[in-house]
C-alpha positions, -999 to +999 in steps of 0.1 A: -074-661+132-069-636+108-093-604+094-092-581+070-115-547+066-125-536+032-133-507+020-157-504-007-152-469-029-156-468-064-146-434-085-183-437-100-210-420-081-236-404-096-257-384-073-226-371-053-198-370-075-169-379-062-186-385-029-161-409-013-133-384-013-153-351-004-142-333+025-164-338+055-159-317+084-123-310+071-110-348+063-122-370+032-148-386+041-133-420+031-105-411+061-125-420+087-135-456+081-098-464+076-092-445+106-115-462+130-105-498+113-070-491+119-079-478+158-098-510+159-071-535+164-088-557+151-074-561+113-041-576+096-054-558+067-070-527+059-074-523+026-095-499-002-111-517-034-114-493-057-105-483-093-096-448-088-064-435-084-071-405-071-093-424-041-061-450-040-035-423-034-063-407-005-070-440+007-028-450+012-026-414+030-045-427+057-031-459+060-049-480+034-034-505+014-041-507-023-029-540-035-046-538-065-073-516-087-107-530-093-117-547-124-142-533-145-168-559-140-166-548-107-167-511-107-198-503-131-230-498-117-243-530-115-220-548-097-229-563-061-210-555-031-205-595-030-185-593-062-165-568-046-156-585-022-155-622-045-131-599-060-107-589-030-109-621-014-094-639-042-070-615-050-052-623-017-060-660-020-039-660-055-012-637-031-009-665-003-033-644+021-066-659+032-089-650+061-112-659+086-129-629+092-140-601+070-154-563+074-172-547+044-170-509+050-187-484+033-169-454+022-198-429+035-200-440+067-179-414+092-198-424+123-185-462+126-160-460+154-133-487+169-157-496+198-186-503+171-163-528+149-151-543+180-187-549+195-200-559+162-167-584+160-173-600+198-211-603+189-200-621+160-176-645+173-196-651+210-232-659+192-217-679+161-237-655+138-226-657+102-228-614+098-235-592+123-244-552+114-256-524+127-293-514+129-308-485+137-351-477+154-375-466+132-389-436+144-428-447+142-440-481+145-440-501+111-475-521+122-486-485+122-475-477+085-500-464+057-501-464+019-522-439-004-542-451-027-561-420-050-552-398-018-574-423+003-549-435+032-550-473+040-538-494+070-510-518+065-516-540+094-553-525+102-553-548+129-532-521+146-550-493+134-560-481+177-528-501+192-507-475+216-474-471+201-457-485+236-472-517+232-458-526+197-424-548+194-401-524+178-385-525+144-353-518+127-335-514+095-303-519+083-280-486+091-260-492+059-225-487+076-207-520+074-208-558+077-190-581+100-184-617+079-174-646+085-155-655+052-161-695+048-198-686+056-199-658+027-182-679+002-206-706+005-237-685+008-224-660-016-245-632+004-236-611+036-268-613+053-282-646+057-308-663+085-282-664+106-267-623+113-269-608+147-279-568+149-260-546+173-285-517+176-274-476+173-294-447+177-308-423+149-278-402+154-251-428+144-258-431+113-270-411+081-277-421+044-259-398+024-268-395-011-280-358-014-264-322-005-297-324+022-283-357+035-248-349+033-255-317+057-278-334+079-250-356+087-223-332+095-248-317+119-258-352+135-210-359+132-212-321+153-240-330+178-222-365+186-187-352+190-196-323+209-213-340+239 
């Protein structure tokens, strides 16, 4: 069997410029990804897709590869993350190198550790999932959500209007860290999350969307609290 991690970090974003190679907490933030997918064991290849040379030269710093640059079809705006990856995967097929197993790893995402990719890998490969990821608790029941509508608030589920918070199933999202594929299942479904991924669950601390200066300090403070205990 053979697996390969990969990194997704374009040179374009727009809300954060230059997000995926800002220092965080004293190391580019794209360092720790590679770092924890190289601690992993669990990858003949770690490699970053990007078209930046400035996140390339970073990226091989820290142990990336960078077999190749991005096209441009694949670096504007638009593109899916399963073109990306299209992409990657049939750049090593045309180079003799295909794989079993796949990670898609965002860029932003210093909390993913070795023991994470390795559970999310053995919970992949014991249950037969196609993907497995990490989700993460809402904070508030969902059955207990409401909408405004002219400032009037309205149930969602107002069947659940007086249930007790402890007796509601709980819900979770997708943490947005990374993806765990198999690759023959992802080239024929040409998606990452299909009806049959698994969820490994984290806690509100392990992750953090990061796509303002607000979210960007929350998590450091959430990387300080973690690391400190």
């Amino acid at each position: 069997m053979s697996s390969i991690a990969i990194i997704t970090a374009r040179g374009g974003s727009k809300r954060l410029p230059r997000k995926n190679i800002r220092p965080f907490l004293g190391k580019p933030i794209l360092a720790y990804g590679i770092d924890a997918a190289l601690q992993s064991g669990l990858f003949d290849e770690v490699m970053v897709s990007t078209d930046d040379d400035e996140i390339a030269d970073i990226a091989r710093q820290y142990g990336a590869s960078i077999p190749f640059l991005r096209n441009f079809e694949t670096a504007d705006d638009y593109a899916t993350t399963a073109q990306v990856l299209d992409e990657v995967l049939a750049q090593y097929a045309r180079q003799g190198q295909v794989f079993d197993y796949a990670c898609c790893l965002y860029p932003t995402a210093p909390f993913v550790t070795a023991d994470l990719l390795q559970k999310a890998f053995t919970t992949l490969t014991e249950k037969q999932f196609d993907t497995v990821y990490p989700v993460q608790p809402f904070s508030f029941p969902i059955q207990r959500a409401v909408f405004l509508r002219d400032d009037k608030v309205q149930w969602y589920q107002p069947e659940h209007a007086l249930t007790r918070s402890q007796d509601l199933e709980p819900a979770y999202h997708d943490a947005g860290q990374f993806y765990f594929f198999r690759v023959m299942s992802f080239q024929k479904n040409q998606r990452l999350i299909t009806n049959n991924s698994g969820g490994i669950v984290i806690s509100e601390m392990q992750a953090q969307d990061i796509d303002t200066e607000t979210d960007w300090q929350l998590a450091e403070l959430k990387f300080n609290l973690l690391t400190s205990q």
